[in-house]
C-alpha positions as CSV (number, residue, x, y, z in Angstrom):
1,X,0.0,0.0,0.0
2,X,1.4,3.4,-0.8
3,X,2.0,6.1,1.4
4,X,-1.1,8.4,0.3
5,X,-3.8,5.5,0.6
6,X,-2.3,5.1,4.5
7,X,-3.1,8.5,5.1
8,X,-7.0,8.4,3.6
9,X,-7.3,5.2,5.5
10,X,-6.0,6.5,8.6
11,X,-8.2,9.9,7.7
12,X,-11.2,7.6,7.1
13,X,-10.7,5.5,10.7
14,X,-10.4,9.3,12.6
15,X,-13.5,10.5,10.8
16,X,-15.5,7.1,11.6
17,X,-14.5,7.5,15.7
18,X,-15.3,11.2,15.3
19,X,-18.3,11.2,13.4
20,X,-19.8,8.2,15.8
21,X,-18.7,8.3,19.0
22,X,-19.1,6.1,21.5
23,X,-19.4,8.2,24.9
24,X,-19.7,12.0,24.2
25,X,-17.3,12.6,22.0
26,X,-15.0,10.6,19.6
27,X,-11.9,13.1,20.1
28,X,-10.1,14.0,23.4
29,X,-7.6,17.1,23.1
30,X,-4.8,17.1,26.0
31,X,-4.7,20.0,27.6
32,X,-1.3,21.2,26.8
33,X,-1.0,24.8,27.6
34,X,0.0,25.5,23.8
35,X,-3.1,23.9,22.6
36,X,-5.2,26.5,24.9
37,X,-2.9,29.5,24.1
38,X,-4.2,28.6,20.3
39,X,-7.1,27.3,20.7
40,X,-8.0,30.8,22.7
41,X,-6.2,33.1,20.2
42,X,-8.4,31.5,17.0
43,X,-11.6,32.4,19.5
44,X,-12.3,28.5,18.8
45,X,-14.7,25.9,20.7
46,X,-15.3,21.9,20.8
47,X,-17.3,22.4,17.6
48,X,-14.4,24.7,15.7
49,X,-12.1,21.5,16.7
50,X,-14.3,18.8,15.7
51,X,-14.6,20.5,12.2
52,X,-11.4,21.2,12.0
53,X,-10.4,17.5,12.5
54,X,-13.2,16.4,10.2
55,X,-11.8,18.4,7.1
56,X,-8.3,17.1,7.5
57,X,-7.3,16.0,4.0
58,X,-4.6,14.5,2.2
59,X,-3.4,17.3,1.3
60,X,-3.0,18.5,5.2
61,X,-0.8,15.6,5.5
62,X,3.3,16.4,6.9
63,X,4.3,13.0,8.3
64,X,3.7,9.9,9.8
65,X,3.1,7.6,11.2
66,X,5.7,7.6,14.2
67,X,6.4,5.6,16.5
68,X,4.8,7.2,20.0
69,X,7.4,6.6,22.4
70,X,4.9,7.6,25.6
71,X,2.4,5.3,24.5
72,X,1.3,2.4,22.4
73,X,0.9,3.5,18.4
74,X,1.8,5.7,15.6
75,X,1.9,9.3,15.4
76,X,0.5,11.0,12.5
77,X,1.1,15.1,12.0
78,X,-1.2,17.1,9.7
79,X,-1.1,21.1,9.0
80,X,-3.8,23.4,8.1
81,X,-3.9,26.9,7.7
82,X,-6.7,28.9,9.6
83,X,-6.8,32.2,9.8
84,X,-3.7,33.0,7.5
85,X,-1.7,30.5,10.3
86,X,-0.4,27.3,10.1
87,X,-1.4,24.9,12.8
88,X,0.3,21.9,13.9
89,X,-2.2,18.8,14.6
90,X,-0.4,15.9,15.9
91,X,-2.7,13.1,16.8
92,X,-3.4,9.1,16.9
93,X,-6.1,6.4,17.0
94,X,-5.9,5.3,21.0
95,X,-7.6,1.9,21.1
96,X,-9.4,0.9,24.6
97,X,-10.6,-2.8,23.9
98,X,-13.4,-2.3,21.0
99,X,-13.9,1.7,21.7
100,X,-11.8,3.7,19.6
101,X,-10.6,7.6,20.4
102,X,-8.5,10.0,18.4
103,X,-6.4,11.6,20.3
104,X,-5.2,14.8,19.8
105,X,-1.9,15.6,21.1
106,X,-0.9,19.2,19.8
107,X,-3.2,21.9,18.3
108,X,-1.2,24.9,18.0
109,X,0.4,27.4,16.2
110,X,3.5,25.5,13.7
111,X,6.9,26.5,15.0
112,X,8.7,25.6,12.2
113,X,7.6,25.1,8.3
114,X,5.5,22.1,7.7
115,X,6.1,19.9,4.6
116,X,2.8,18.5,2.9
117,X,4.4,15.5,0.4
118,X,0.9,15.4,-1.1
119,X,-0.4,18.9,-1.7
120,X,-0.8,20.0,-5.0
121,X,0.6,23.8,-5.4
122,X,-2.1,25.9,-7.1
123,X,0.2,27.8,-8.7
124,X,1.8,24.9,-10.8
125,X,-1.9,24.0,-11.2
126,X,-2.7,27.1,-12.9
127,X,1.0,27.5,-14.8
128,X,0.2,24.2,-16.3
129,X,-3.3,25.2,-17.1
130,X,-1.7,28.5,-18.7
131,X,0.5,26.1,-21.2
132,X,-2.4,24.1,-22.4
């Protein structure tokens, strides 16, 4: 399996656990006082989160998965730009028996450039469309 199928189907397992969870919610967020400091700057809520995690694409993609040395399973970072600012998502699949949670690790402002392998520049996109 190729790199950029791993990501969808790790996308498509975080959107499942999200979009049916099994308690309250399908996500947890640790409460990392970067995550707040962002999380209060963007003037965001649970609801601005869960989106935010539902719309992760492909695209959003930087690296992964890693090896979580804290805990049991991989690490998979994504970036997304809100508000003009690149955030950092860091997060994982945490298995408890047959529940499932995603857990969200970091949610904060990037504190160095983030590589997307799979993004597709828009400005090739258009060049290209320019030359045809």
């Amino acid at each position: 399996m190729h790199q950029r199928e791993k990501v969808r189907d790790f996308l498509q397992l975080v959107k499942e656990t999200i979009a049916n969870p099994v308690v309250d919610q399908g996500w947890l967020l640790v409460p990392r006082a970067e995550n707040k400091e962002c999380i209060l700057q963007l003037g965001f809520n649970y609801q601005d989160i869960n989106e935010t995690l539902l719309g992760l694409s492909v695209e959003d993609y930087c690296e992964g998965p890693c090896r979580d040395r804290d805990q049991q399973g991989d690490l998979w970072i994504f970036g997304k730009i809100i508000e003009n600012k690149a955030i950092y998502i860091k997060m994982k699949l945490a298995s408890f028996g047959p529940l499932r949670l995603v857990r969200v690790i970091s949610f904060h402002f990037a504190d160095h450039t983030l590589e997307h392998p799979f993004k597709v520049e828009k400005d090739v996109e258009e060049r290209d469309d320019e030359d045809n």
